[in-house]
C-alpha positions in Angstrom: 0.0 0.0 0.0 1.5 3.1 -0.9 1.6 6.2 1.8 -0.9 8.0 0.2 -3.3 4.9 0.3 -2.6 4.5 3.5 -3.4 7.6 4.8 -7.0 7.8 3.0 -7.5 4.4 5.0 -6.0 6.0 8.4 -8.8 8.7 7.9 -11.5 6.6 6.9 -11.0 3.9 10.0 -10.6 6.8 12.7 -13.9 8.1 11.2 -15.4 5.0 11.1 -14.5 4.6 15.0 -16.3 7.6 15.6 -19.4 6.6 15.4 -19.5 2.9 14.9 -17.7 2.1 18.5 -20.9 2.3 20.6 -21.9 -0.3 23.3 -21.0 -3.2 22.6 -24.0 -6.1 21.1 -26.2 -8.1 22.1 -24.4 -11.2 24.0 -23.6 -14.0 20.8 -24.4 -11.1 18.4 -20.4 -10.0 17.7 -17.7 -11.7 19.1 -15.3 -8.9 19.6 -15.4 -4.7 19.0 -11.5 -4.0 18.9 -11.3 -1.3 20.4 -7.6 -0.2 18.6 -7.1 2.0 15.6 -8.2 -0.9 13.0 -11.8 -1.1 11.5 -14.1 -3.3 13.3 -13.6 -6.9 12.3 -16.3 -9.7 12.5 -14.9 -13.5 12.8 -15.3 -14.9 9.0 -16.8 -18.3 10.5 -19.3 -17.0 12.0 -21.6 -16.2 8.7 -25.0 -15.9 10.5 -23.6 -13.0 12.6 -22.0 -11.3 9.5 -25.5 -11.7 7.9 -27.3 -10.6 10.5 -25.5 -7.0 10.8 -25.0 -6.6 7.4 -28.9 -6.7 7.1 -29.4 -3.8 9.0 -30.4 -5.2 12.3 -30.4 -1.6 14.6 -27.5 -1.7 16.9 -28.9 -0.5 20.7 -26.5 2.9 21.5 -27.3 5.8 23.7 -28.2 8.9 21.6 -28.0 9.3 17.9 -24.8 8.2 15.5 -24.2 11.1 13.7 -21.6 11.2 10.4 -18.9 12.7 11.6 -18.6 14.7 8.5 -22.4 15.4 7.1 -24.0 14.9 10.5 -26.6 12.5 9.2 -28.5 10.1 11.4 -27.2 6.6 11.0 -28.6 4.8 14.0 -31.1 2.9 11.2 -27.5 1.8 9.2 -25.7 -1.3 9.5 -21.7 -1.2 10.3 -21.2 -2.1 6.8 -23.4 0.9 5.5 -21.9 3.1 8.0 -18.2 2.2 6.1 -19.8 2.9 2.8 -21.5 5.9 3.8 -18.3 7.2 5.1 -16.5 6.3 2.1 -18.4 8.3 0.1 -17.3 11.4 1.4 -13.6 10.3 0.7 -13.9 9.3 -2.6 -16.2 12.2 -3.6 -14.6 15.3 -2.1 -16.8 17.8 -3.9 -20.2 15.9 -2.5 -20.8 17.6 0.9 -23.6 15.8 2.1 -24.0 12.3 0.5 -27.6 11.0 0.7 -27.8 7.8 3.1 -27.5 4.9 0.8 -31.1 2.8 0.3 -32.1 -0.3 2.2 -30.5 -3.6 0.8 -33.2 -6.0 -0.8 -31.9 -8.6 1.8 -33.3 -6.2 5.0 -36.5 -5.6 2.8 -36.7 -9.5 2.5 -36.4 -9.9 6.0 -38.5 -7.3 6.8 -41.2 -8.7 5.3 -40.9 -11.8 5.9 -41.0 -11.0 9.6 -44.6 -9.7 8.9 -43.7 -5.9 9.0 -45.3 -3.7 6.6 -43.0 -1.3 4.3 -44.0 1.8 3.7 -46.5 2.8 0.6 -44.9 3.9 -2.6 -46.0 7.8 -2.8 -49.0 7.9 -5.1 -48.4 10.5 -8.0 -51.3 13.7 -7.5 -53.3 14.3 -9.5 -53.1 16.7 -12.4 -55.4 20.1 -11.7 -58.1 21.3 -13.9 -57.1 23.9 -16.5 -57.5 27.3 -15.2 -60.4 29.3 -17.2 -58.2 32.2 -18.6 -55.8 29.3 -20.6 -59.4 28.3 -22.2 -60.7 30.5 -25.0 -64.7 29.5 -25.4 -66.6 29.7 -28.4 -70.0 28.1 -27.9 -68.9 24.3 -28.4 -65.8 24.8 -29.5 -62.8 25.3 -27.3 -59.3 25.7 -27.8 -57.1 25.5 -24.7 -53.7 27.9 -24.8 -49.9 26.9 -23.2 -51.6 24.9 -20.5 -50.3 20.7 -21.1 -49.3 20.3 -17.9 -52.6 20.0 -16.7 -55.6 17.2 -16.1 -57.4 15.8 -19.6 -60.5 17.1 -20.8 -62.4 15.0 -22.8 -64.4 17.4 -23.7 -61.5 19.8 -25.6 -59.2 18.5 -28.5 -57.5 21.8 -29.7 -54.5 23.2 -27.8 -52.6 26.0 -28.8 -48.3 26.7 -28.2 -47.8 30.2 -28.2 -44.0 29.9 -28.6 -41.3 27.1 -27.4 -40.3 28.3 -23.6 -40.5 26.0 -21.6 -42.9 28.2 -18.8 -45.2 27.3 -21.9 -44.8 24.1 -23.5 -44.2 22.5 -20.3 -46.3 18.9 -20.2 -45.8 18.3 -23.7 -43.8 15.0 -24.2 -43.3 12.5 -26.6 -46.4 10.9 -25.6 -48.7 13.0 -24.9 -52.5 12.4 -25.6 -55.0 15.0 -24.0 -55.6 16.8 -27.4 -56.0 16.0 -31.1 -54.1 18.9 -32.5 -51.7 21.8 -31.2 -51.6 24.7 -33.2 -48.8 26.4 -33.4 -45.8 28.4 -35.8 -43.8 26.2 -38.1 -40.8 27.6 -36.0 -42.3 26.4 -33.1 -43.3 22.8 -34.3 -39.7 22.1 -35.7 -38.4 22.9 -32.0 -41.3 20.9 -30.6 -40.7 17.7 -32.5 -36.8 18.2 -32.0 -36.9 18.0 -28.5 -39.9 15.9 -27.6 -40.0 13.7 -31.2 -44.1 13.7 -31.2 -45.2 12.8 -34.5 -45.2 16.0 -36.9 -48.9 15.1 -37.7 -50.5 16.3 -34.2 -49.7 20.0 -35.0 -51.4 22.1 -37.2 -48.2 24.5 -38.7 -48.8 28.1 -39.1 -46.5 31.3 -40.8 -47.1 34.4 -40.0 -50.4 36.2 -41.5 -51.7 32.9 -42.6 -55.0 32.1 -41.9 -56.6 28.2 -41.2 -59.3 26.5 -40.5 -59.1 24.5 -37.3 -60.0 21.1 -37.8 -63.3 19.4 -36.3 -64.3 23.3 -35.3 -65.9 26.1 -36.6 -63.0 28.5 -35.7 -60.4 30.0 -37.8 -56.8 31.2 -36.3 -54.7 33.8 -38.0 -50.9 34.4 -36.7 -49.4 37.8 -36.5 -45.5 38.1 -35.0 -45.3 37.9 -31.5 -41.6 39.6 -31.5 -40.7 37.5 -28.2 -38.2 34.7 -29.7 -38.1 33.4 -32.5 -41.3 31.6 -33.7 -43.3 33.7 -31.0 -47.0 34.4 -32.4 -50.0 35.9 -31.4 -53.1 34.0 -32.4 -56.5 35.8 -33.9 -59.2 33.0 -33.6 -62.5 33.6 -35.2 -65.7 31.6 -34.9 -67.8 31.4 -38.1 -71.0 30.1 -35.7 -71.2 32.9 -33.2 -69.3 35.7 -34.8 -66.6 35.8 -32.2 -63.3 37.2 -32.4 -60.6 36.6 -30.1 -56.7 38.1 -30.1 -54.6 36.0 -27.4 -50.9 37.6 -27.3 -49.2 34.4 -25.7 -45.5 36.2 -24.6 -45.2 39.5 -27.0 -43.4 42.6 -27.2 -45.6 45.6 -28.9 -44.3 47.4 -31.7 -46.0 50.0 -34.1 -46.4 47.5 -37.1 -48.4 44.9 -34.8 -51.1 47.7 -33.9 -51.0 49.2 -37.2 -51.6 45.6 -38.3 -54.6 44.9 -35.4 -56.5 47.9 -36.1 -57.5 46.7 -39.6 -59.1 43.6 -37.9 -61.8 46.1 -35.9 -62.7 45.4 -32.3 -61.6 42.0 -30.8 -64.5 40.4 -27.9 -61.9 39.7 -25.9 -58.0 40.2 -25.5 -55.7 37.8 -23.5 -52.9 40.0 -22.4 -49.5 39.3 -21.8 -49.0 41.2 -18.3 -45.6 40.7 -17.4 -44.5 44.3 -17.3 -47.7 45.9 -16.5 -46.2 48.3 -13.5 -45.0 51.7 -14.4 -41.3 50.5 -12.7 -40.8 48.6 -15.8 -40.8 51.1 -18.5 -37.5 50.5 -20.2 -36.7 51.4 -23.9 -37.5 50.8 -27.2 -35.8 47.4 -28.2 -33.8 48.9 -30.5 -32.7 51.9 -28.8 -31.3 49.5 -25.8 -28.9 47.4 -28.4 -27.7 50.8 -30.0 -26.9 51.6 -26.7 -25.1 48.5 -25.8 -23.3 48.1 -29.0 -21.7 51.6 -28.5 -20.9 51.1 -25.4 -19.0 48.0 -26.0 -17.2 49.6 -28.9 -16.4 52.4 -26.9 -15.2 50.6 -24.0 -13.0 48.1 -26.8 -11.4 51.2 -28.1 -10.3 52.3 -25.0 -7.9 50.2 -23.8 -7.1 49.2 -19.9 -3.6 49.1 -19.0 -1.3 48.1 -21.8 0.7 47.3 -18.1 1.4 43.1 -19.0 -0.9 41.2 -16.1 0.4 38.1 -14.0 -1.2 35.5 -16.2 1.2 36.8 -19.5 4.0 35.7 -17.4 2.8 32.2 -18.1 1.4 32.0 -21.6 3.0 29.5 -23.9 5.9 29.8 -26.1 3.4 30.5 -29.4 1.2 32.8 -27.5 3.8 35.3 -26.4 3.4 37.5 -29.5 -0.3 37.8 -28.8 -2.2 41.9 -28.0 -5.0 39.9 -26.2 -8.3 42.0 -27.5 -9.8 43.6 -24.8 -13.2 41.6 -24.1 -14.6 38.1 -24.5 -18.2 39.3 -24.5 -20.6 36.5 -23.0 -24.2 36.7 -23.7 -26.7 35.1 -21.2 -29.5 33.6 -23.2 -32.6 30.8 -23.0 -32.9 28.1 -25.3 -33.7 30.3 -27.8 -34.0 34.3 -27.4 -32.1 37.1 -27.2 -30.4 36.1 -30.1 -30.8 39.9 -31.9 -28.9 41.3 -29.3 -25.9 38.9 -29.7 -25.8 39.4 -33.9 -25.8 43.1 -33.1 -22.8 43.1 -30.9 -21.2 40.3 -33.3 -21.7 42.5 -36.4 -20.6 45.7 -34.0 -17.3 44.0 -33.1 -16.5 42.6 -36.6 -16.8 39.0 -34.6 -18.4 35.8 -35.2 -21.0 34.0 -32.1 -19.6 31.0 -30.8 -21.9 28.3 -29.0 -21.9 24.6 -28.2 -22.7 22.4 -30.8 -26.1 20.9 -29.1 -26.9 24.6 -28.9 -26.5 25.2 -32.2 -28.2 22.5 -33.1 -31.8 24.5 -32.2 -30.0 27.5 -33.4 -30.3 25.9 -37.0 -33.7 25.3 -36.6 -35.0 28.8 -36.2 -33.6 29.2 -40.4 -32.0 32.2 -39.5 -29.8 33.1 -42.1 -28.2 36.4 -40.7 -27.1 34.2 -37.3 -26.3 30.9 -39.2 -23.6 33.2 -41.1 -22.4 34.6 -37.8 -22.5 31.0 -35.4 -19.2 28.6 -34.8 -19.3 25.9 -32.9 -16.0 24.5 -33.3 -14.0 24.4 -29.7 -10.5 25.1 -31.4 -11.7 28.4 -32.9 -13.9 29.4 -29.9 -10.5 31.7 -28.8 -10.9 33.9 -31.9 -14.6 34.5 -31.5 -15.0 38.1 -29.6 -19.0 37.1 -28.6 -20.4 33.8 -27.2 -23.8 32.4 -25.8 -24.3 30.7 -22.2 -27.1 29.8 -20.8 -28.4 32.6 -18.5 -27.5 31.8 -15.0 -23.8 31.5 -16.7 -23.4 35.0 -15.9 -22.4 35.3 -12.6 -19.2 36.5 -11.1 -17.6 33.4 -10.5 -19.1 31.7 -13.6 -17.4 34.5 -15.4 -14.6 33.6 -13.8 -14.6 30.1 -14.6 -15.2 30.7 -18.0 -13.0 33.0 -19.0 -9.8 31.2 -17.7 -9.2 29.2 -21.2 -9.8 32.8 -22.7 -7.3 34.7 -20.7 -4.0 34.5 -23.4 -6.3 36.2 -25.6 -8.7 38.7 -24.1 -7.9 41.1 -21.1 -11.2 40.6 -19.1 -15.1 39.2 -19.3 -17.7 41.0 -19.6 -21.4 39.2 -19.4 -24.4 40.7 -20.9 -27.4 39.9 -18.3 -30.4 40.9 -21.0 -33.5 41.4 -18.7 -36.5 44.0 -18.4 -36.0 43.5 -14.7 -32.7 46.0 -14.4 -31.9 48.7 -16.3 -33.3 52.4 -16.5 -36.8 52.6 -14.6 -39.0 54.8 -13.3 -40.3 54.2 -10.4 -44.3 54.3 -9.4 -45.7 57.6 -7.9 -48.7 56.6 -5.3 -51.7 58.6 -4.7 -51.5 60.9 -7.4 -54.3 63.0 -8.2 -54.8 63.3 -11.9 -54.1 60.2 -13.5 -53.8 61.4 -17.3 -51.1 64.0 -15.9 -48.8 61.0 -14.4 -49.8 58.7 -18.0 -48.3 61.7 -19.8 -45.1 61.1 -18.8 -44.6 57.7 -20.4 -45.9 59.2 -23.8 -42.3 59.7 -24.8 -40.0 56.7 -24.6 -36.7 56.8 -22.9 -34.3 58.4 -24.6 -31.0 56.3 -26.1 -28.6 58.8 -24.3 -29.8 57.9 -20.6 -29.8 54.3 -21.8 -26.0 54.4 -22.9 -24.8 56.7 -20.1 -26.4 54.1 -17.4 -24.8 50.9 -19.3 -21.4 52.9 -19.8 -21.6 53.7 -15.4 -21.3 50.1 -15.4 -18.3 49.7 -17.0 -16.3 51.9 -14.5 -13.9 50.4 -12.4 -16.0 49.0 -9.1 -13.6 50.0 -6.5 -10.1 51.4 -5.2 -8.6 48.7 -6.5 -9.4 48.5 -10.2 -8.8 52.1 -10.2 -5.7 51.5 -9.1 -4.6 48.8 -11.4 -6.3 51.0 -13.9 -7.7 46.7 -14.8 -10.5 44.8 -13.9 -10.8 41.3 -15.0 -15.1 40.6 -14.8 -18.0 43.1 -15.7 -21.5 42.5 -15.6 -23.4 44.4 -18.0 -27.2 44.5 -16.6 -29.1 45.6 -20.1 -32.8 46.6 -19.8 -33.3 44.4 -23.4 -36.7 42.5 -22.8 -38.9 40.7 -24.9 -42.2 41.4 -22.8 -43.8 44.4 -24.1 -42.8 47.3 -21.4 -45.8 49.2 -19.3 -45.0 52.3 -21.6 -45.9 50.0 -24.7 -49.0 48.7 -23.1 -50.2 51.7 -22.3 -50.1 52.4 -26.1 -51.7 49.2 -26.7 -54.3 49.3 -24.4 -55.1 52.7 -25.4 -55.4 52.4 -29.0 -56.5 48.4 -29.5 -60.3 48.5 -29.3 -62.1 45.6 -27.4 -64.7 44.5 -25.1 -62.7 42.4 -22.3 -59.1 42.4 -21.5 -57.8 39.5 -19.7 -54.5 39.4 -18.0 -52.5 36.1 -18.0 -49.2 36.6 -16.2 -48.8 37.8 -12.1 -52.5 36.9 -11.4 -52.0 37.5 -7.7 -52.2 41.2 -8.7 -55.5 41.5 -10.3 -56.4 44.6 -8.6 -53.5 46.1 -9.5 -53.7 45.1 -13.2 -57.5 46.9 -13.4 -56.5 49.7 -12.2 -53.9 50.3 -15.0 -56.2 49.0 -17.7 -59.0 51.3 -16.4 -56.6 54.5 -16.1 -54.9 53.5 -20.4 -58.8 53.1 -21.4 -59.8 56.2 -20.2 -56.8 58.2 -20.8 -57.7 61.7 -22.8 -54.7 62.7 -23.7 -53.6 62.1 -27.6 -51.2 59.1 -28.3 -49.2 59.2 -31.6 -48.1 55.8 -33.2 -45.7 57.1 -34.7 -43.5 57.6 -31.1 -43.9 53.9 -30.1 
């Protein structure tokens, strides 16, 4: 045994000692409990004692026998799980608290045989109803919207997918059976049967401003853009047997040529609202106004170099990478599955720099048919270094995730910076309360935020954090927080509200705040104050 093998056993015995030398057995039970520095040993002849512990018999101590390490319970364990559990932690440093390891099937024989009664297997609950605002009625027809999660109805065989995020399509698998068809975009069904494989004939494939019939109804569905992600829609149904005419918005983000496109259908019956960002906090920029922004701050920022001062790591780059000017940032952009995807071609074509991604990432990339990002996207590893821009999933952009990733970067770029895209941060105003004329506070989000305050906010975070970046005149991680969203802000549905005609609005995100949401539809209906298209 070599020292180092030796050692690991050391540890593991003493820790074994300290919590599986208790009182000693039952008389007959075990022969001897050394009570040295050795594991505790069981005489080999004696096979009906070895079986005995090793089925888990409970061993009578005073108190509980806690791991010495994760502080689990192990009174229920035998000596030889207790050794197992224990060796868990020394094999796998990283696992801090390893779950206690099942029941053998030789205890559960004896248990039962021995007439006691396991425990039942956890019946699965049962699926809840659909909630009424994800089902759009139209006499006896009735289409139910990004709701497959929930409890069959017989009675209902169309479903609608408003886009592919999962907060939507989530139910949907391979085998699912509650409906007969699920409309959706053509986008959205190749990402669909990509990831879930369910046969291409249960959807019924739309493109945008096509109109169908919806089979074994009397309805008709026409898709409009949703401008979320890509193969985001919102859905006009019609019923040719009650004259109905509903608009439901799935996930959307309102722009002029949407309502410009609306108002020729007339007045809608009802309007199924996408309410994410219905709170006057949340009323960031014009979508294209916020990348601008971005993209000249990051080119700003690029052509201003840090120190030209060389940094500890250069003192260690190989032989070939010596003659390397590292560029100044690797630019990582936080994204879902699919989404903010315009933001990362802008900075790309800003920066003269391709997008790199995995491969299994660009493998849904591809199936959006984008051509302007298929000419940007790499995926090969080797090349990744030479690509200025690259996609992580969202929670990737973290300080120490940055961190992490950038350390294969560092010969080559002087610092990280990560691009957290959210309507969540970013320039806000906040809510007034109890103000006394409500078309005088509604006037002030007539005019949308200008690009200036957006690119002086994002270029504030770019300055050096504290004393000592300022010092070093260096810093190696940024986090860029950029109010890009692809909800519709409450400035845009304000507009929409305003200038959309219909009989009922129904909200279908942050439900909890119903109040809250009536109040703001109430005060955009009734707003007398003139609202130009033309500034949305």
């Amino acid at each position: 045994m070599t020292p180092v093998n030796q050692e690991i056993s050391t540890i593991k015995q003493s820790c074994i000692l300290q919590f599986c030398r208790k009182r000693d057995l039952e008389e007959g039970e075990v022969r001897e409990v050394i009570q040295t520095k050795e594991v505790i040993t069981i005489d080999d002849e004696d096979e009906g004692v070895e079986d005995k512990i090793t089925a888990g018999e409970e061993l009578k101590v005073d108190g509980d026998i806690l791991c010495p390490i994760c502080e689990i319970p192990l009174n229920s364990l035998s000596l030889e799980r207790r050794y197992e559990h224990v060796c868990c932690h020394m094999d796998n440093v990283q696992e801090e608290k390893p779950t206690v390891l099942p029941k053998t099937k030789k205890r559960k024989a004896r248990k039962k045989k021995a007439g006691k009664a396991l425990k039942p297997s956890k019946r699965r609950r049962p699926a809840k109803p659909i909630p009424a605002h994800n089902i759009l009625q139209f006499g006896d027809d009735r289409v139910v919207v990004d709701a497959f999660c929930y409890a069959e109805d017989p009675s209902i065989d169309v479903y609608l997918l408003s886009h592919f995020h999962s907060d939507h399509y989530g139910g949907l698998t391979k085998g699912w059976h509650k409906g007969k068809v699920i409309i959706a975009t053509k986008t959205t069904v190749r990402l669909a049967v990509h990831k879930f494989h369910c046969p291409e004939e249960l959807f019924l494939p739309l493109e945008y401003n096509e109109t169908k019939q919806i089979p074994g109804t009397e309805l008709k569905v026409t898709c409009l853009d949703g401008n979320h992600c890509p193969g985001s829609g919102i859905f006009i149904l019609e019923s040719i047997k009650t004259g109905e005419k509903f608009l439901h918005c799935g996930d959307f983000r309102i722009s002029r040529l949407m309502i410009e496109y609306l108002l020729k259908w007339g007045s809608f019956n009802r309007i199924y609202l996408d309410t994410t960002y219905l709170n006057p906090q949340y009323s960031f920029g014009r979508q294209e106004t916020v990348i601008n922004a971005t993209c000249k701050v990051l080119r700003k920022r690029s052509q201003c170099k840090q120190t030209t001062q060389k940094r500890v790591i250069d003192f260690f780059c190989k032989s070939e990478d010596l003659s390397i000017d590292p560029a100044e940032f690797l630019i990582v952009v936080g994204t879902y599955s699919i989404g903010k995807e315009r933001l990362a071609i802008a900075i790309a074509e800003t920066l003269g720099s391709k997008i790199y991604c995995t491969r299994s990432k660009a493998d849904i990339l591809h199936l959006l048919e984008w051509d302007e990002l298929e000419r940007l996207l790499e995926t090969d590893p080797s090349k990744a270094k030479y690509c200025q821009v690259h996609l992580v999933p969202l929670l990737g952009t973290n300080k120490n995730s940055l961190l992490d990733y950038y350390r294969p970067y560092s010969n080559h770029y002087r610092a990280v910076v990560g691009i957290c895209a959210t309507g969540w941060t970013g320039v806000q105003r906040s809510e007034e309360r109890g103000f006394a004329q409500p078309d005088e506070y509604l006037s002030k989000f007539v005019d949308a935020v200008d690009e200036n305050d957006i690119y002086n906010v994002l270029l504030g975070q770019m300055e050096f954090r504290n004393k000592k970046e300022k010092e070093k005149d260096l810093f190696l991680t940024k986090l860029l927080r950029v109010p890009y969203s692809e909800h519709s802000s409450f400035r845009e549905l304000f507009y929409f509200i305003n200038l959309v005609p219909c009989d009922m609005l129904v909200p279908t995100v942050n439900l909890d705040r119903m109040d809250e949401h009536a109040k703001w539809i109430r005060m955009f209906k009734d707003y007398k104050g003139q609202l130009d298209l033309a500034k949305l």
